[in-house]
Structures are given as C-alpha cells and as structure tokens.
C-alpha positions in Angstrom: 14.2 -10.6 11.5 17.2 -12.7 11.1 18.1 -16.0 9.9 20.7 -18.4 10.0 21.4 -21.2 7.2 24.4 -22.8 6.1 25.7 -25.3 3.3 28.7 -26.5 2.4 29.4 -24.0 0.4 27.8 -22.3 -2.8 24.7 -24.6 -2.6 22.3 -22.7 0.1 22.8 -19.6 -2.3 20.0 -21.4 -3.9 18.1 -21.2 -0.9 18.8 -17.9 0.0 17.9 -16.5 -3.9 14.5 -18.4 -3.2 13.9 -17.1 0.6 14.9 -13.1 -0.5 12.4 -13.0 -3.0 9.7 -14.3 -0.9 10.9 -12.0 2.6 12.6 -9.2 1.4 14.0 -7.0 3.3 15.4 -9.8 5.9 18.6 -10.3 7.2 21.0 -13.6 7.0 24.0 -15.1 8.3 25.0 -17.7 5.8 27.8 -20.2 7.3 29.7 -22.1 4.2 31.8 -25.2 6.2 33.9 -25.0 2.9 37.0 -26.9 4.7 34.7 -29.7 4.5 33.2 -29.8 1.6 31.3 -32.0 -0.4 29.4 -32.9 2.3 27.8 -35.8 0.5 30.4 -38.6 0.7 31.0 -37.9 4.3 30.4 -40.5 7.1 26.9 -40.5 9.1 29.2 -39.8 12.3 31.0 -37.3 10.4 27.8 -35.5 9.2 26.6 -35.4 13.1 29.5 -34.4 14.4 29.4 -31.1 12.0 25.6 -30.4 12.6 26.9 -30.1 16.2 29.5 -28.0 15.3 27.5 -25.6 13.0 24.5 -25.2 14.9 26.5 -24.8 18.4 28.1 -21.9 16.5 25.1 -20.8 15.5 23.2 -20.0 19.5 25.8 -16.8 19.3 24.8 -15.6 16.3 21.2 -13.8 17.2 18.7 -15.3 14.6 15.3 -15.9 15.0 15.0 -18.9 12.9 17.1 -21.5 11.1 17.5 -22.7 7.7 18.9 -26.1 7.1 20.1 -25.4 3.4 21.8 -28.6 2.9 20.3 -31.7 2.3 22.4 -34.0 3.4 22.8 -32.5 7.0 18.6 -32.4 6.7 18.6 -36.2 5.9 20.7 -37.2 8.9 21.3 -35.0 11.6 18.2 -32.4 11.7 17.3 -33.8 15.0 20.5 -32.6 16.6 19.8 -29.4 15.1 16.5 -29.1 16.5 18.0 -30.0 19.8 20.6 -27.5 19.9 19.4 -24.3 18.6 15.9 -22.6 20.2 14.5 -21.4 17.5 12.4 -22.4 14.6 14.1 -25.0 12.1 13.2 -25.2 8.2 14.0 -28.2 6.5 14.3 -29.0 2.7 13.4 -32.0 3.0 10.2 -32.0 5.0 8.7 -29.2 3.4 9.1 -30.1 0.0 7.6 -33.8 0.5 4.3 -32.6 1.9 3.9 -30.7 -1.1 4.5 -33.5 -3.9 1.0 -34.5 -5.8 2.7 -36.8 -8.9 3.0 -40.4 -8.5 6.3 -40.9 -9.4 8.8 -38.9 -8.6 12.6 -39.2 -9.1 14.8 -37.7 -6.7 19.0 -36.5 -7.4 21.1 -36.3 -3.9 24.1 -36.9 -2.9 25.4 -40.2 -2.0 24.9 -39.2 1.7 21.2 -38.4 1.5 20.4 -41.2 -0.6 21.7 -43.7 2.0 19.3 -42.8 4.3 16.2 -43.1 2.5 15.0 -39.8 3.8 13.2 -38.2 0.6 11.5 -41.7 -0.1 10.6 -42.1 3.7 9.3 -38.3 3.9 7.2 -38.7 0.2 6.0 -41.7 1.6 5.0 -40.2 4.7 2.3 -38.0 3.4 1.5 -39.8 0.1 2.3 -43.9 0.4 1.4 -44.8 -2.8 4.2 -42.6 -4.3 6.9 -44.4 -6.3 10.1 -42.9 -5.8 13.6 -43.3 -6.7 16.4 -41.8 -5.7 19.8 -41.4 -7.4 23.1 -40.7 -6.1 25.2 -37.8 -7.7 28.6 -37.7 -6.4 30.3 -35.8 -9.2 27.9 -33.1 -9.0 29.0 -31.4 -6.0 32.4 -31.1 -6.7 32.0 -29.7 -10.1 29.4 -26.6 -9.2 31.5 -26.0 -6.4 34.9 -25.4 -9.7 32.0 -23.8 -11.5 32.3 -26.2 -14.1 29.0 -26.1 -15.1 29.1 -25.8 -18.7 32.1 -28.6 -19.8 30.7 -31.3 -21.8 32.2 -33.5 -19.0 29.3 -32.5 -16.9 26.9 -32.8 -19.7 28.0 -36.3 -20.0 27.6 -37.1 -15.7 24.5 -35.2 -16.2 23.0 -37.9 -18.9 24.8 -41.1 -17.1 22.8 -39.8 -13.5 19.5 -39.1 -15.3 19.6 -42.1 -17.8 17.9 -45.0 -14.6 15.6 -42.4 -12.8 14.1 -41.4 -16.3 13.7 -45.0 -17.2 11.4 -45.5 -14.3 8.8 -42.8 -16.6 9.0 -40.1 -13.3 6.8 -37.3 -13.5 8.6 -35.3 -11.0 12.3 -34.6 -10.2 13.2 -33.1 -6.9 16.8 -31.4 -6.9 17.8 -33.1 -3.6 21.2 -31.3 -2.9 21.0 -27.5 -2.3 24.0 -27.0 -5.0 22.2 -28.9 -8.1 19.6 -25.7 -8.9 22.8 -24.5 -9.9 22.5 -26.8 -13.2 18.8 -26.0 -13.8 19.5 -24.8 -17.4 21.7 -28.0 -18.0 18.8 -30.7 -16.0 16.2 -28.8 -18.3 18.1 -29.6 -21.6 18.2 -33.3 -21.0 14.8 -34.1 -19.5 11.9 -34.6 -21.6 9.3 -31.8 -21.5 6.8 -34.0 -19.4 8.6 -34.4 -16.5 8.2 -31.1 -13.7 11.8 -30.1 -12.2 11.2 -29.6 -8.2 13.6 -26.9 -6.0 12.8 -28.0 -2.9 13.8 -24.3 -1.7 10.9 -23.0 -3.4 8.4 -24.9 -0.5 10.7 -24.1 2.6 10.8 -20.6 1.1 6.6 -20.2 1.6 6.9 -21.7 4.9 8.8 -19.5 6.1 7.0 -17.0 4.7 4.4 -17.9 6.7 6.6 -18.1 9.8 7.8 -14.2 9.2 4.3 -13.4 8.1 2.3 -14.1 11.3 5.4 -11.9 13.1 6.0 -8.9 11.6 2.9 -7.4 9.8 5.1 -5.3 7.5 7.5 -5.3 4.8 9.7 -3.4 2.7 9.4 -4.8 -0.9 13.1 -4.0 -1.5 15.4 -7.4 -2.1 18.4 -7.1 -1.3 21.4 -8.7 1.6 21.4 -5.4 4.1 22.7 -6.5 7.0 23.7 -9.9 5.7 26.8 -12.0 7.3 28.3 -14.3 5.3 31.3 -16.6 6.9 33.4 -19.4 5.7 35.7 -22.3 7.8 38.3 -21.8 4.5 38.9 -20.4 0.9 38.5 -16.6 2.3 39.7 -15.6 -0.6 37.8 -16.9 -3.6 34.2 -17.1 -2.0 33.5 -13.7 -2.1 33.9 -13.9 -6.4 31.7 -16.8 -6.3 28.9 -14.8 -3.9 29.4 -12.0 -6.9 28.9 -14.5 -9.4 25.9 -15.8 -7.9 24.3 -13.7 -6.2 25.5 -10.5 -7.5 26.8 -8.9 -4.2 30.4 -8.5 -2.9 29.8 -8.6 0.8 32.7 -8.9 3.6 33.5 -12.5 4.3 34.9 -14.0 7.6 36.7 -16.7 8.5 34.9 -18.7 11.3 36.5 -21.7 13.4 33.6 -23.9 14.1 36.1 -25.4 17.4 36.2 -22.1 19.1 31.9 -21.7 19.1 31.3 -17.9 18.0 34.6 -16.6 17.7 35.7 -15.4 14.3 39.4 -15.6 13.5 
C-alpha cells in the first residue's frame, strides 16, 4: 500500500515516524512545498490555493490513501482535498479531537490554524463542555525548520507561548502544528508534570491502521522507507541532511513543480 502526505517541510516527518511504526512495511510519497514555507502565516486564499496545487499533484502519484500532515492546510482547506483526490483522507485534526477525554485542554498552532477555530470547533464537536484554548506560535516554525532547537532563544519563545495557555490550569496540550513534536524534549522541560502532552499523529496513525488493517491481512514487521518518494518544490540540496537527521535515512530527493501537475523537474 501506498500513501501520500505532505507538509511544509520537516514537520510531517513527525507523522510519518508515528505512521511507520504502526504499518510497517508501507510505502510513502512525502511532498515538502518547501518554497513556501511556514505555511502558518499564509493567507486563507493562499492556503487554498496550495491544497489545490498539492493534492492535484497528488492524483498522479498512485496512492491509495492520503495523509494531510499539516495542520494548518487541515484547518482550512481539507475540504478541497477531499474533493480532489479519490481516495481516503486522514486528518490531524479530526482524529485527534474525538479522542480527547480532559476538560481543558490547551492547544499550540500556527497563527493560521488558530484563526480558524478549527481544534476548539472539532473538541467541541464531540465533547462541548471542553474548555479549550488555543495559542498562536509563529516563531516556532521557522526555527525547527533552521534546526535551532536547542538556542536559549527558543527556550525563551517556548516559555513566552506556554506562559497564557498554562495559566488557564490545562490538563492537556495538543501539538497543533506537525513541526512542534520536534521540540518534545524542550515542551516537556517547561510544563509541569500534571499536564499530558498530545501528538495528534499518534491518533491519525491508529486510524489508519485500521484503514490498512481491514485491507491487507498481512504484514511484514520490518520498519523501514522501501520504496519511499520523497520530493521537494525547493532547497534540493539541504533536505536530504535534514531527512538523515531525522529520520535516519538518505533517500533520493526530487525537485517537483506543483504548476506543471506530476511532472518532476
């Protein structure tokens, strides 16, 4: 089986470490729209106008189900994703917030995603007497993306984005931007003990286990990227070192223009 997902850039690695250990033994094509990146300050027309883009690209590609790895693209456009691709779509988003039991919950996105309301709406969906708040982490982004994840400048963003959402006593905090997993070790230093640290990968992961599950009855219990595609809309030359710093592999990487639908240049 194959699957498609894409992110901006290094952020869906998150997703894609949570999905292999789960379905081993699958194949990906991971799309990183790094020209564009962050996608979290971008326009709602902007934002559209990509998931068009990416998930035209996407018919030629021969997956059997999609991964919508970033959350921002999740919170406003999954619709047009759903619309233009025939197969089955997994969201962060949706599958995360069905599976939330605390009663307050904090929530870190990008500015994007936490314009449009959509963790607090989905939460609210299934549980309404959830309190939720959601914070906007615009600097975040940026900084994985450098790998500047161990500066005390980020440290110091890290405590100034936390500081409101943990005055509101959460029990919860979802990691509502694919790349902020990446800071786990960091988030985990500054939060108090009480308070649960939610990957939202972690539930889209076991829903698509149970997707794969009811359609192949076997599998190989080796993890690893065989037959993996990874492609990029720039930076060809330095996203390959951060794959093998993340996800220790050092696959081929191909530029893709998302204007010319399924040609690689």
């Amino acid at each position: 089986m194959r699957l498609g997902l894409f992110d901006s850039g290094v952020g869906g690695f998150t997703v894609l470490k949570k999905v292999i250990e789960l379905c081993p033994n699958t194949s990906f094509v991971y799309l990183a729209d790094t020209a564009r990146l962050p996608y979290g300050v971008k326009k709602t027309n902007e934002i559209i106008q990509f998931a068009e883009e990416i998930s035209s690209w996407f018919k030629y590609q021969n997956i059997d189900a999609f991964l919508v790895a970033c959350n921002t693209t999740n919170a406003i456009a999954l619709d047009v994703i759903k619309k233009n691709l025939d197969v089955p779509v997994f969201d962060l988003i949706g599958s995360v917030a069905s599976n939330i039991q605390e009663s307050r919950v904090g929530v870190l996105a990008t500015p994007s995603t936490v314009r449009t309301k959509a963790y607090t709406n989905a939460i609210l969906e299934f549980k309404p007497k959830t309190f939720v708040i959601e914070q906007s982490c615009p600097e975040f982004v940026p900084m994985i993306e450098a790998n500047n994840i161990y500066s005390g400048e980020i440290t110091d963003v890290a405590i100034r984005y936390l500081q409101p959402v943990l005055n509101q006593k959460i029990d919860s905090l979802i990691l509502g931007c694919s790349h902020y997993p990446l800071i786990t070790p960091l988030l985990t230093e500054i939060l108090p003990s009480g308070v649960e640290l939610v990957d939202p990968a972690q539930a889209l992961s076991f829903q698509l286990k149970l997707f794969i599950d009811s359609k192949i009855s076997n599998y190989s219990k080796k993890k690893s990227l065989v037959d993996s595609r990874f492609y990029v809309t720039s930076n060809l030359k330095n996203f390959p070192i951060q794959i093998k710093h993340w996800l220790n592999v050092f696959p081929e990487v191909n530029l893709v223009s998302l204007q010319k639908k399924g040609c690689v240049s």
